[in-house]
C-alpha positions in Angstrom: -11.1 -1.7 -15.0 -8.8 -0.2 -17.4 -7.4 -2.3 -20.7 -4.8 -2.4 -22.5 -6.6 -0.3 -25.4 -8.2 2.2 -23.0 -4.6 3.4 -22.2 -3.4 3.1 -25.8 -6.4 6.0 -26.0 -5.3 8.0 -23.3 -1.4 7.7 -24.5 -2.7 8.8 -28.4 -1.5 12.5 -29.8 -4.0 14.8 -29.8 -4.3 16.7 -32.9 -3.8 20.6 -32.8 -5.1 22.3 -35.6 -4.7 19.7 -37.6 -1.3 18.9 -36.8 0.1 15.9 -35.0 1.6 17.1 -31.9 4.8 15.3 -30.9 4.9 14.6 -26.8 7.8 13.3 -25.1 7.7 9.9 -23.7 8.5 10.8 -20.2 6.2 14.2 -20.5 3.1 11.7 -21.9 3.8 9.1 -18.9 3.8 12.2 -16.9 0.1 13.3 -18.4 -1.3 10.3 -17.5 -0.2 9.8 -14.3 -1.9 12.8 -13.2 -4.9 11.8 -14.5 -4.8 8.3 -12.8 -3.9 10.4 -9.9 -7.7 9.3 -8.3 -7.4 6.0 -9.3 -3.8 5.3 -8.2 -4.9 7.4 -4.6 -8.1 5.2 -3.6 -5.4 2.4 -4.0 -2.8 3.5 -1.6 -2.0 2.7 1.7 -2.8 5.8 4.7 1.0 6.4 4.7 1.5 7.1 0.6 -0.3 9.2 -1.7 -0.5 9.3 -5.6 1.6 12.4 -6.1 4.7 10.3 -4.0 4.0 7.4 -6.5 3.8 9.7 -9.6 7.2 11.4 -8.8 8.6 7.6 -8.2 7.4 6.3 -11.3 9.0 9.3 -13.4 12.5 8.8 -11.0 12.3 4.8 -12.1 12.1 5.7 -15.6 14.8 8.0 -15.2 16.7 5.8 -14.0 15.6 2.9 -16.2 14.8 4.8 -19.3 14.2 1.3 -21.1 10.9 1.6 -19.2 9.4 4.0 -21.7 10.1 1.6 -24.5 7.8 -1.1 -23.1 4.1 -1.0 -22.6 3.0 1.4 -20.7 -0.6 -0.5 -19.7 2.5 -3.3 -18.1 3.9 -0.2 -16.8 1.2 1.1 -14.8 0.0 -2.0 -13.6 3.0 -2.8 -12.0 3.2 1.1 -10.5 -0.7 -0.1 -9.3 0.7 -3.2 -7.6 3.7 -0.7 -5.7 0.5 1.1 -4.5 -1.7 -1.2 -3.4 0.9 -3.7 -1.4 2.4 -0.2 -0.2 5.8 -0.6 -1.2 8.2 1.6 -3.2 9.5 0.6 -6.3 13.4 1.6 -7.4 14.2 3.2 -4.6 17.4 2.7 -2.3 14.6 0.9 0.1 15.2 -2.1 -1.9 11.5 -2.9 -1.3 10.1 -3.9 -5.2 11.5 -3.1 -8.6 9.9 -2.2 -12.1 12.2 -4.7 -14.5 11.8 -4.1 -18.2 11.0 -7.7 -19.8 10.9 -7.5 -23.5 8.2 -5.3 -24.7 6.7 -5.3 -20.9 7.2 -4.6 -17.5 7.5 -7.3 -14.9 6.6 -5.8 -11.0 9.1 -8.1 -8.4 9.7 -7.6 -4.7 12.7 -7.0 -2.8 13.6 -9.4 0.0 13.4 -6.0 2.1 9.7 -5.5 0.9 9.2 -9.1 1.5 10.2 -8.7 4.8 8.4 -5.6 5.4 5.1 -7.1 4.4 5.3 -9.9 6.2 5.9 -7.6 9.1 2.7 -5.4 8.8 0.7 -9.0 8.4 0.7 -9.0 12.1 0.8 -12.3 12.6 5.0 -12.2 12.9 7.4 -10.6 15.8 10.3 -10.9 13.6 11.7 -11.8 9.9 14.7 -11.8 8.5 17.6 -13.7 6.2 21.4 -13.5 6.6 24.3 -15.0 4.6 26.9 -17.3 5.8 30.5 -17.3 5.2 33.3 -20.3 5.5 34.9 -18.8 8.6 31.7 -18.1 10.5 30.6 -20.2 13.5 27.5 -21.9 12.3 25.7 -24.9 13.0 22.2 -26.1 12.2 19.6 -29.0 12.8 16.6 -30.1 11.5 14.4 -33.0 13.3 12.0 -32.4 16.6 14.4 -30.2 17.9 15.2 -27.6 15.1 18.1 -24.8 16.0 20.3 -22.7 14.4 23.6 -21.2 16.2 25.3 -18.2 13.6 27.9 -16.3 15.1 29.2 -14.3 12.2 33.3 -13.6 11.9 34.3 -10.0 12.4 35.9 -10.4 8.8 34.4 -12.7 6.5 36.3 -14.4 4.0 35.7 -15.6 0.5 31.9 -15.6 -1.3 28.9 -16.8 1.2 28.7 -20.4 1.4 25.0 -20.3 2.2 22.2 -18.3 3.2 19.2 -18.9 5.9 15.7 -17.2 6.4 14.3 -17.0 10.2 10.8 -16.7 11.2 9.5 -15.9 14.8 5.5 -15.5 14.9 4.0 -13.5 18.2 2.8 -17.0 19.3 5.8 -18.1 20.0 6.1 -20.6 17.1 9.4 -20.0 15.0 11.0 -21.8 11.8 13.8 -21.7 9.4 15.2 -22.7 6.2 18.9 -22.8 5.4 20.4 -23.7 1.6 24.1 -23.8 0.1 24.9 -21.5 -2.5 24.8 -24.4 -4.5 21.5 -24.9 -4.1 20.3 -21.3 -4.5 22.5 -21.9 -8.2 20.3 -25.0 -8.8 17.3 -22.7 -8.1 18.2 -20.0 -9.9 19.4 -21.7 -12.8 15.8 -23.9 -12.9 13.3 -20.8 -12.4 15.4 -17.9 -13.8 15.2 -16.8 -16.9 17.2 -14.1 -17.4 20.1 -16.6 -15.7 19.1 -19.2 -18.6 19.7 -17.0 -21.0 23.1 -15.5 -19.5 21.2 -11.7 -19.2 22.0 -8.8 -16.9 19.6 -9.1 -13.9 19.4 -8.9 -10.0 21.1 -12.2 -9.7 23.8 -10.8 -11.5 24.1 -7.1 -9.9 22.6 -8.6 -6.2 22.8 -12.2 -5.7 22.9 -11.9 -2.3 19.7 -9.7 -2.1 17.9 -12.6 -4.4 19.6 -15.3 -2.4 17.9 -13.9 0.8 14.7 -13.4 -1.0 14.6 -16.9 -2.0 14.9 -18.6 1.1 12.2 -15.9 2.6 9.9 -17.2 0.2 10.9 -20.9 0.6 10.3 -20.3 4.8 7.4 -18.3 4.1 5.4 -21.1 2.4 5.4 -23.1 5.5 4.2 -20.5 8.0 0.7 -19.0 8.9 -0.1 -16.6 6.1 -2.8 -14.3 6.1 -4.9 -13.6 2.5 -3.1 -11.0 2.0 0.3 -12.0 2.6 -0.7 -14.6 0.2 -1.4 -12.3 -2.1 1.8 -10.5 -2.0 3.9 -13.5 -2.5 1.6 -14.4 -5.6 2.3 -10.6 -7.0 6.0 -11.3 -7.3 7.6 -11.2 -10.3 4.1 -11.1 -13.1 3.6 -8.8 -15.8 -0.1 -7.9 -16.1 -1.7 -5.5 -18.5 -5.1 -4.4 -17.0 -5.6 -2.1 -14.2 -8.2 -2.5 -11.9 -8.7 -1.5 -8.3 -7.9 -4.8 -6.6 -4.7 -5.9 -8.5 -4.9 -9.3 -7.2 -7.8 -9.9 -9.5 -5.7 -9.4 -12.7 -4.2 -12.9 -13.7 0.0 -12.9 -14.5 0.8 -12.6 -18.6 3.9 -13.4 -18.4 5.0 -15.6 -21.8 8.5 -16.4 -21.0 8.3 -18.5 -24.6 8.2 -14.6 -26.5 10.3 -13.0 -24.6 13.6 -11.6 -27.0 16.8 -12.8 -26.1 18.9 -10.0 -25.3 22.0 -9.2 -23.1 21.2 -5.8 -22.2 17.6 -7.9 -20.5 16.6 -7.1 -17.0 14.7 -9.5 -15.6 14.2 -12.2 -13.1 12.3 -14.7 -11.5 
């Protein structure tokens, strides 16, 4: 298991002749990538490899360069936690994301990536969450007879009035969960945050991507999960700072109580 100060080591200037060599952030993150290129690889899924994850790690921070301000143990714990659930992080996939949170980075799932893990569980034949708008046909019922009829308009008007999550498992069994965009406010206003605190985050940029993941998640609690679909639901939006081959084992640090108000702030629930 890797700590916190083990990386700090790793990350240190080496001295050459005597003189401090200066590295670039991204050419340092890029150093020790390769190194943890063992590690990160017995980690990974059949279908990825640690030279994929390196080059998406280096494209994230490209992208996000306020990722090489934070701490790059956070960093590559969350990169760890892309590996070992198999998903790909700040990609057009939409399947996880690395979100600088203050002086860390905070690993969250997509609903996509939700969707997809659920998916390779086994235990489901199909998963998936739509929005509703005002001039769609839909009707819903709860009760010993649940059903849900959506007939979506050809041209949907105004914002989505709602949003619903579907489960069908390969036994046959099925359930749903369906909340106004009120509600999903309510949610996100109570568990969120960078909405608390007015930053720029997903449910700013994609509210209807968070909407969706939110009632996934609420559906998902009620249906047959496997330990490692449990798992993945639990990895969701933490910040850890150790590295270790089972991620799962390394508890969440987030301290929403330190975390700097800012409105350039990217993160979520």
């Amino acid at each position: 298991m890797a700590t916190t100060a083990d990386v700090k080591n790793q990350l240190a200037t080496k001295a050459n002749n005597g003189v401090q060599k200066q590295v670039s952030p991204e050419n340092t993150l890029n150093a020790l990538l390769k190194r943890m290129g063992p590690e990160i690889q017995r980690a990974l899924p059949k279908h990825m490899d640690a030279d994929r994850i390196a080059r998406i790690a280096l494209t994230a921070v490209r992208t996000t360069p306020k990722l090489l301000e934070c701490d790059q143990t956070s960093f590559l714990a969350a990169i760890m936690q892309s590996a070992q659930l198999g998903v790909e992080p700040n990609t057009g996939l939409g399947q996880a994301y690395l979100i600088p949170y203050g002086k860390n980075v905070q690993f969250q799932l997509g609903y996509k990536g939700l969707i997809d893990l659920a998916v390779r569980s086994g235990q489901y034949k199909a998963i998936y969450a739509h929005e509703v708008y005002g001039n769609d046909v839909f009707e819903f019922q709860y009760g010993l007879n649940k059903d849900l009829i959506h007939k979506p308009s050809t041209e949907p008007e105004g914002e989505p009035i709602g949003y619903y999550a579907v489960y069908h498992l390969k036994n046959g069994g099925y359930d749903f969960v369906y909340w106004t965009k009120e509600r999903i406010d309510q949610h996100a206003q109570k568990f969120s945050q960078a909405v608390q605190k007015g930053w720029t985050s997903p449910w700013k940029t994609n509210f209807d991507a968070m909407a969706k993941k939110t009632v996934l998640k609420e559906v998902l609690k009620y249906a047959p999960k496997s330990i490692e679909l449990q798992k993945t639901i639990e990895a969701d939006s933490t910040i850890k700072n150790e590295i270790a081959a089972d991620m799962s084992d390394i508890i969440d640090v987030t301290d929403y109580s330190v975390v700097e108000e800012s409105p350039e702030q990217n993160s979520d629930e």
